[in-house]
C-alpha positions as CSV (number, residue, x, y, z in Angstrom):
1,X,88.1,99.5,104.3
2,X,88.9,99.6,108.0
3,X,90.4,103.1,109.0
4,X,94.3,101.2,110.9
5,X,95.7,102.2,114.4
6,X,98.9,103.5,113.6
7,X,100.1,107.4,114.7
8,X,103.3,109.2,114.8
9,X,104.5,110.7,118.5
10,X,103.7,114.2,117.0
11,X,100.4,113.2,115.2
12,X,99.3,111.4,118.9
13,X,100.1,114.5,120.6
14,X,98.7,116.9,118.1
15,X,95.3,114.7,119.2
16,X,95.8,114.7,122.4
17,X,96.5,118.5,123.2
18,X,93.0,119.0,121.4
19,X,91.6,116.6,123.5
20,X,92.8,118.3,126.8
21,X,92.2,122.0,125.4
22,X,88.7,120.7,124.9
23,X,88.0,119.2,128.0
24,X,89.8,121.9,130.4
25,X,89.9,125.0,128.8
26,X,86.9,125.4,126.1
27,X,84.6,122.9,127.6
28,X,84.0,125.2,131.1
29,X,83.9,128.2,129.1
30,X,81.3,127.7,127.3
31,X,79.2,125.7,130.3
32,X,79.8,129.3,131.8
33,X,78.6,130.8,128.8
34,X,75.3,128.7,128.7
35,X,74.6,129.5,132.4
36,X,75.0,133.2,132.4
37,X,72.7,133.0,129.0
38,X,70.0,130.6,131.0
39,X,70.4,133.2,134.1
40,X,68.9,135.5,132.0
41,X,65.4,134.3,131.7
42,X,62.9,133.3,128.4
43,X,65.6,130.1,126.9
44,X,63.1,130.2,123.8
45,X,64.3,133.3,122.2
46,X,68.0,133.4,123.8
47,X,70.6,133.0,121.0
48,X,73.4,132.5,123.3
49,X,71.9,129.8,125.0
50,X,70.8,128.0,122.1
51,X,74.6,128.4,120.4
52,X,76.0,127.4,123.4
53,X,73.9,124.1,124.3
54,X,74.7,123.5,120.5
55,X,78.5,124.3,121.1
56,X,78.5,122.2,124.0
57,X,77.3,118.6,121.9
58,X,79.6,119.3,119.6
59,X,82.8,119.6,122.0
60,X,81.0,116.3,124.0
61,X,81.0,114.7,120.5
62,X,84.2,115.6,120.1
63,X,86.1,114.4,123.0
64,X,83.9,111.5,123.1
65,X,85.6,110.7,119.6
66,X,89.6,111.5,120.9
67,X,88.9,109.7,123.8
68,X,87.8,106.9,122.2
69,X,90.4,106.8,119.0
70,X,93.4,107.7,121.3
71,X,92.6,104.3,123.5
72,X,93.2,102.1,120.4
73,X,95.6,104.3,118.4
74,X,98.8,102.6,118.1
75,X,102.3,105.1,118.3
76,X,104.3,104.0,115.7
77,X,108.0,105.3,116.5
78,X,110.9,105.7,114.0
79,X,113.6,102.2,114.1
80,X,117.4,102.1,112.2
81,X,116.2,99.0,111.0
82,X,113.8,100.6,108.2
83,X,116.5,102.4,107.0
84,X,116.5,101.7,103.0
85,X,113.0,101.0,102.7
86,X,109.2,102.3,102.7
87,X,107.8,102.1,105.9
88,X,104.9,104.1,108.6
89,X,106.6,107.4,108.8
90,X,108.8,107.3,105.7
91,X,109.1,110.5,103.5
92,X,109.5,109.2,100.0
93,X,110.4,111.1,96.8
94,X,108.8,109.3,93.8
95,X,108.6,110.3,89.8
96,X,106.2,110.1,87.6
97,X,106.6,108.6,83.6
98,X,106.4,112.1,82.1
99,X,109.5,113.0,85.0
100,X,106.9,115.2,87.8
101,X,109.0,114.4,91.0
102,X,106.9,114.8,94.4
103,X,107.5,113.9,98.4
104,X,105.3,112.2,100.4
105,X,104.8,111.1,103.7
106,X,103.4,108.1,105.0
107,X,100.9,109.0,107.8
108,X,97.9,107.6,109.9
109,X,94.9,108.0,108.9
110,X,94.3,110.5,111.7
111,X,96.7,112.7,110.5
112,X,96.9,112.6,106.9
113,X,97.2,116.7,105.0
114,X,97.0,116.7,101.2
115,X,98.6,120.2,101.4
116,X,101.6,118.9,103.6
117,X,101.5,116.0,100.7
118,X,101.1,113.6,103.6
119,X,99.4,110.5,102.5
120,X,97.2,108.2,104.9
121,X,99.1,104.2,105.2
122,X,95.7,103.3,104.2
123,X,96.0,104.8,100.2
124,X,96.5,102.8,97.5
125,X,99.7,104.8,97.1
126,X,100.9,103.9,100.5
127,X,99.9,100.5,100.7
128,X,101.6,100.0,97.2
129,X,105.1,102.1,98.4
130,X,105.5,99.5,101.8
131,X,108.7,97.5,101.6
132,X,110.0,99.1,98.6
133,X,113.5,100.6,98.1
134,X,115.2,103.4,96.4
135,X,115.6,102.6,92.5
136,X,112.2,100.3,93.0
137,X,109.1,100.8,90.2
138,X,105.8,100.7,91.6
139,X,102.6,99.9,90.2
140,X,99.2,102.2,91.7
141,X,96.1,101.5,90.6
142,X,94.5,105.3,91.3
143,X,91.0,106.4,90.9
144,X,92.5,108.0,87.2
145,X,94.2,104.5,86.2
146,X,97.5,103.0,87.0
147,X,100.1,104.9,87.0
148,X,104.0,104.2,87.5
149,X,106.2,105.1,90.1
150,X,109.9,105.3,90.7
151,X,111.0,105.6,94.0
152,X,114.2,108.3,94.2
153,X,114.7,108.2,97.8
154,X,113.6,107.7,100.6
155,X,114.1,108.9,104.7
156,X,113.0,109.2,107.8
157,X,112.4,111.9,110.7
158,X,114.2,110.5,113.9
């Protein structure tokens, strides 16, 4: 399944200040690093060197990958109008048939934090939840079976 485009502000930012702490702040550190270490002769043997030439593909990789994902990421910003429903951004409460009540939040998949319960808009859960309103029962089919859902509520950050 194809990973989608969407973001919220403070997920593209989060990205974004990683991106630029990368680039301007660790990135000529450690190109400093690897020239003091290759200033000091033999590049064989030399641990720092060898750390740092390896430190420095990763960060490339790294910003490569931003760069690239924050070009087509699409910022998906809160509207009145999904007030009452399950849409990008929504924190929902849902419960279980035995009664378990959890929150969730419908995320990018850039973003997405099991331990903040923060669920990627491209999970069965998520895909199942969109449009649905408070009192709705949902149907998931889940990697342990289906399960059933009752939405209790649902809201937004604005």
């Amino acid at each position: 399944m194809a990973k989608s485009n969407y973001i919220t502000r403070a997920g593209w930012n989060v990205l974004d200040q990683e991106l630029k702490y990368l680039w301007k702040d660790e990135r000529p550190k450690v190109t400093q690093a690897v020239s003091d270490a290759a200033a000091m002769g033999d590049r064989s043997e030399n641990a720092e060197y060898i750390y740092g030439k390896r430190r420095l593909r990763e960060i490339d990789r790294r910003v490569r990958f931003l760069s690239k994902r924050l070009e087509v990421l699409q910022i998906v910003d809160y509207n009145p109008k999904q007030e009452g429903k399950v849409f990008f951004g929504a924190w929902i409460e849902l419960e279980n048939e035995s009664g378990e009540i959890k929150q969730y939040r419908i995320v990018g998949c850039d973003e997405f934090d099991p331990a903040k319960n923060w669920i990627s808009i491209d999970s069965p859960v998520a895909r199942a939840l969109i449009g649905k309103q408070i009192d709705d029962e949902v149907r998931v089919e889940t990697p342990a079976g289906k399960v059933l859902l009752y939405v209790n509520n649902i809201w937004y950050e604005k």
